[in-house]
Backbone as a ProteinNet text record, in pm:
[ID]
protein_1_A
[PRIMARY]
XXXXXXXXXXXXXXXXXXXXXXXXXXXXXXXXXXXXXXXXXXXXXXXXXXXXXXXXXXXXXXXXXXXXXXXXXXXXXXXXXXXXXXXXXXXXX
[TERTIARY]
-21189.9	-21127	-21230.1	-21188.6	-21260.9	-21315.7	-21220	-21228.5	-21373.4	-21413.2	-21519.7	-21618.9	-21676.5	-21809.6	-21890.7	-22025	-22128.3	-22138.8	-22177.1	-22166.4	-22319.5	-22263.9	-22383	-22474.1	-22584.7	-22684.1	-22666.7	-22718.6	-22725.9	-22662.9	-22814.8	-22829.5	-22708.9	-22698.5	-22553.7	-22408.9	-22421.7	-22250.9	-22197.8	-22105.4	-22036.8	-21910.9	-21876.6	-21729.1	-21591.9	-21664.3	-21540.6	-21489.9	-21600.9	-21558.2	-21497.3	-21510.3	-21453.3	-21313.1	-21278.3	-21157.6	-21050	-21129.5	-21059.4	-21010	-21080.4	-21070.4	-20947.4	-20966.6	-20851.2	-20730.7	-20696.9	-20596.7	-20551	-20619.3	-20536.9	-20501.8	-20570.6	-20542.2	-20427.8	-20423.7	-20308.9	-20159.3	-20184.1	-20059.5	-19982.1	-20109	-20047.1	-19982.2	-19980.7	-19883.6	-19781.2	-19803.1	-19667.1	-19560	-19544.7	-19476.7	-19361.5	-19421.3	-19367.5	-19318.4	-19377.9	-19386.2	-19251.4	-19263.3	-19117.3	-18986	-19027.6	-18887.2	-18822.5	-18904.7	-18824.2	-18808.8	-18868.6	-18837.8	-18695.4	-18668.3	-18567.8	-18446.8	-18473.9	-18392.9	-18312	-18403.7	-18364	-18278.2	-18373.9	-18346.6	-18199.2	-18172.3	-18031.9	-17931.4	-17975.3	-17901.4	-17815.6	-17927.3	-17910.5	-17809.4	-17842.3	-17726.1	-17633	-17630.9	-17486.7	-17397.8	-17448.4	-17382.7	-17366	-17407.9	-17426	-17235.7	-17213.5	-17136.2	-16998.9	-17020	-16954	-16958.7	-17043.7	-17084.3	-17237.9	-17249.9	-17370.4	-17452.5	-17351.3	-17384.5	-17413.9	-17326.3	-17339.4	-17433.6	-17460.1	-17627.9	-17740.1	-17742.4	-17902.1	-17905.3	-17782.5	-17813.6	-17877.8	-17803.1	-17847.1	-18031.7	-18006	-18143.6	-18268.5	-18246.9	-18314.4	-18343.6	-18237.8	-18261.1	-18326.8	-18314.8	-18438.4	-18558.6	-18570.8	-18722.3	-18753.7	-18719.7	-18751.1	-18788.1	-18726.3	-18771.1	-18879	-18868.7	-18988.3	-19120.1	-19117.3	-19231.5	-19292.9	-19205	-19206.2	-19273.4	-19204.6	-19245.8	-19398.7	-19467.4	-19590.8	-19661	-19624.5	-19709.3	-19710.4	-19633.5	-19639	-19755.1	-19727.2	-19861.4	-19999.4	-19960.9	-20155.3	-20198.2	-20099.4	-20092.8	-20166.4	-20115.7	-20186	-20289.4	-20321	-20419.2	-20540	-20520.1	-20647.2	-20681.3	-20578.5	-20545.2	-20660.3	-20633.7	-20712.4	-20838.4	-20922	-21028.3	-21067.3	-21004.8	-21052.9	-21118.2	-21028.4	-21068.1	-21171.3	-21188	-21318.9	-21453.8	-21471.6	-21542.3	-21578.2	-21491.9	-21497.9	-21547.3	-21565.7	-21615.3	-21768.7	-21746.5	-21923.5	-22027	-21924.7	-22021.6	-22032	-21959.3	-21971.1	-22102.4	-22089.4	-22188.9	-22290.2	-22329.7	-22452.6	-22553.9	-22462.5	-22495.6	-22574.2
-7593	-7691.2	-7768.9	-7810.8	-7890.7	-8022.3	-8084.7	-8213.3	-8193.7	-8109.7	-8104.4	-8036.5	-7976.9	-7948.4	-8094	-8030.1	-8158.3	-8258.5	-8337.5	-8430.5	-8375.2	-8353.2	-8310	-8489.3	-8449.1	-8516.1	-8599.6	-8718.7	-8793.8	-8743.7	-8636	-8562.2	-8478.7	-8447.5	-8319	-8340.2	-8428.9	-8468.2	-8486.4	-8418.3	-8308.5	-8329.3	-8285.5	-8357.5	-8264.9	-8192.9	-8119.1	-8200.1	-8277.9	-8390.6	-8488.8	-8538.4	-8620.5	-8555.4	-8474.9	-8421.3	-8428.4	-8373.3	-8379.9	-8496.1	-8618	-8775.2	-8804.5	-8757.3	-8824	-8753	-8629.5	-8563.3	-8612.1	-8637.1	-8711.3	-8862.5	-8960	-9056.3	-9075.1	-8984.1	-8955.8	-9007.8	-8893.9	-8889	-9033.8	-9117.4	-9245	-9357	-9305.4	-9404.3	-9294.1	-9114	-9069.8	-9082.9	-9055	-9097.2	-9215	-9329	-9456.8	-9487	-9431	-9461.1	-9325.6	-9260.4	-9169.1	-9183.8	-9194.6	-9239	-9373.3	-9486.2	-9603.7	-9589.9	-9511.9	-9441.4	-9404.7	-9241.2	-9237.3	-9338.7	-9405.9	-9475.8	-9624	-9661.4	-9753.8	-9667.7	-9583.4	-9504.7	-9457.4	-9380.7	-9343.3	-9489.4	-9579.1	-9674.6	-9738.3	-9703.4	-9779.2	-9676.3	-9538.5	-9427.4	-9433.4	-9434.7	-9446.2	-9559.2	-9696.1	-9852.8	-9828.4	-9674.4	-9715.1	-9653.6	-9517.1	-9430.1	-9507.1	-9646.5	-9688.6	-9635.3	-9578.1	-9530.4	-9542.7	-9739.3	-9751.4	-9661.7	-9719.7	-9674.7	-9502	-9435.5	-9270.9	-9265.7	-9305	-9297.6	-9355.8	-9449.6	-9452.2	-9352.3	-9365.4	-9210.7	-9025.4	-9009.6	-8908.1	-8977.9	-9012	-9044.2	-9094.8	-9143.9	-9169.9	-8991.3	-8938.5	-8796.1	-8686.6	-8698.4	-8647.8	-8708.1	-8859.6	-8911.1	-8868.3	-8858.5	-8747.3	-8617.6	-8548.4	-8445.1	-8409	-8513.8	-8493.2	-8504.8	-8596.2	-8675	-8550.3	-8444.3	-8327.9	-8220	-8207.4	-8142.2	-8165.4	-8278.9	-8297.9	-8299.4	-8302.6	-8266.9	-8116	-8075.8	-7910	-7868.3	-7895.2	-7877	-7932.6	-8066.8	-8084.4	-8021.5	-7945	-7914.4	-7787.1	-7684.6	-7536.5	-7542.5	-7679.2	-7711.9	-7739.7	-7808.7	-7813.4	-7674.8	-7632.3	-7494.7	-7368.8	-7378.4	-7293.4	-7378	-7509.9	-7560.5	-7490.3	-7530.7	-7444.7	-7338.7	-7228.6	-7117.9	-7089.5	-7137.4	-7154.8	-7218.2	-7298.2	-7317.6	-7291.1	-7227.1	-7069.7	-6996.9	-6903.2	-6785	-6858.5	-6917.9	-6979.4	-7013.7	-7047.9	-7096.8	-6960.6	-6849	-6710.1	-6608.6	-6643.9	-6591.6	-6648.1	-6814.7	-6833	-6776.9	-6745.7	-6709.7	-6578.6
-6428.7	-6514.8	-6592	-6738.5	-6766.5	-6724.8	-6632.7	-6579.3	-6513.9	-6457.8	-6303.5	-6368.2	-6493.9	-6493.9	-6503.9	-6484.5	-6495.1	-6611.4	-6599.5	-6732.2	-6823.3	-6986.9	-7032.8	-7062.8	-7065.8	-7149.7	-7263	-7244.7	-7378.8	-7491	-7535.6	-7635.7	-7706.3	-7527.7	-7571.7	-7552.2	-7606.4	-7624.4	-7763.9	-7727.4	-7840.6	-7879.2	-7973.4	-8036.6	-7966.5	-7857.5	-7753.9	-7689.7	-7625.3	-7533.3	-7557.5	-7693.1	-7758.5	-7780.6	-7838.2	-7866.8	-7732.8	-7604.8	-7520.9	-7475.9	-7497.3	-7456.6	-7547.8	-7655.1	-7767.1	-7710	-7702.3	-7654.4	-7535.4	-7456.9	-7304.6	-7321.1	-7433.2	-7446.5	-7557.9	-7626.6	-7702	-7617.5	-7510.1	-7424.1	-7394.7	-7392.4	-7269.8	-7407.1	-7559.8	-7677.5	-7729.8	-7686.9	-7753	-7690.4	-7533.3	-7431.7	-7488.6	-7461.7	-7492.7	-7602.6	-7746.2	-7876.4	-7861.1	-7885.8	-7908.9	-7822.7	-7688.9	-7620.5	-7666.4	-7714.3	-7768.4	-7902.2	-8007.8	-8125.7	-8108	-8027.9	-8051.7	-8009.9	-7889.9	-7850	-7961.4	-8003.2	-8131	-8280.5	-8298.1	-8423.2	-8392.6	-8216.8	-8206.1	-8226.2	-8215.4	-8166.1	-8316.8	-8398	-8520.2	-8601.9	-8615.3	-8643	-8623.1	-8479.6	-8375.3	-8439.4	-8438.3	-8519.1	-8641.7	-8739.4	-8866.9	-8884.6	-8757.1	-8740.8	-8670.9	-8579.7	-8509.5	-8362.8	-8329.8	-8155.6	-8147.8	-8128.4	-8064.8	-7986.1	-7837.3	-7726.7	-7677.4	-7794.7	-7782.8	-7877.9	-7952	-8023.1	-7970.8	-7931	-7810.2	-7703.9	-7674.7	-7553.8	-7649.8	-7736.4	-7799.5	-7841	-7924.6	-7919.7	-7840.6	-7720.2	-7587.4	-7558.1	-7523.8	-7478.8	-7576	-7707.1	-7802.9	-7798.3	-7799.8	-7756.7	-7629.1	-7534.4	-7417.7	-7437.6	-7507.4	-7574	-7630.1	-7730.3	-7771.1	-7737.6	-7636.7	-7584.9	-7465.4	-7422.3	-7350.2	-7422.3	-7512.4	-7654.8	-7682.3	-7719.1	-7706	-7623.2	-7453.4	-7356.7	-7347.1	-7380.7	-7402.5	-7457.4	-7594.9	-7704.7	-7676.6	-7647	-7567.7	-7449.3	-7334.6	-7272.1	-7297.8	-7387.9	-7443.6	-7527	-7593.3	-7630.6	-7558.9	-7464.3	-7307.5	-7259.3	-7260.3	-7173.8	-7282.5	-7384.5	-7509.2	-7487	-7463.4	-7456.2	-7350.8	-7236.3	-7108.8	-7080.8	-7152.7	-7159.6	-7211.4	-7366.2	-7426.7	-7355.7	-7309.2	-7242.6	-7116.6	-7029.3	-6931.7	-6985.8	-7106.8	-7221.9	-7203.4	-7284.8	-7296.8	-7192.9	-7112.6	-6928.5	-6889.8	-6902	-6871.1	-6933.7	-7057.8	-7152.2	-7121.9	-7105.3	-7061.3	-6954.3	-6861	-6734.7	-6718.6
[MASK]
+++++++++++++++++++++++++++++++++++++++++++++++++++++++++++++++++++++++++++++++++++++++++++++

């Protein structure tokens, strides 16, 4: 895993590592930021339609979605880093 190799050097720190930092820190404002997204956004549809309450729920359960949806994708995104940097620790060797 990427988590557990050694820490590189001063010198050698690299915009992988960085990428990976942004991607996991990503996680901890899409979460929150889309589930109360949809949850308002349904809410406001729903009142525009006359079914508040059945529009925050639809939309609560798409901001769930979605917010799933993007752990997916950063998810195969780590997963493709990983690998890459398995290849290269391989080749060095």
């Amino acid at each position: 895993m990427v988590f557990f190799r050694p820490k590189p050097s001063k010198d050698d720190v690299d915009d992988k590592e960085r990428s990976l930092w942004g991607e996991l820190l990503s996680m901890g404002m899409v979460f929150p930021i889309s589930i109360t997204l949809g949850f308002f956004l349904g809410r406001w549809i729903g009142g525009r339609f006359g079914h508040g309450a059945l529009g925050q729920w639809i939309g609560l359960g798409m901001g769930i979605a979605s917010g799933f949806w993007e752990l997916y994708k950063v998810t195969k995104r780590l997963d493709r880093m990983d690998a890459a940097a398995a290849r290269d620790d391989h080749e060095k060797r």
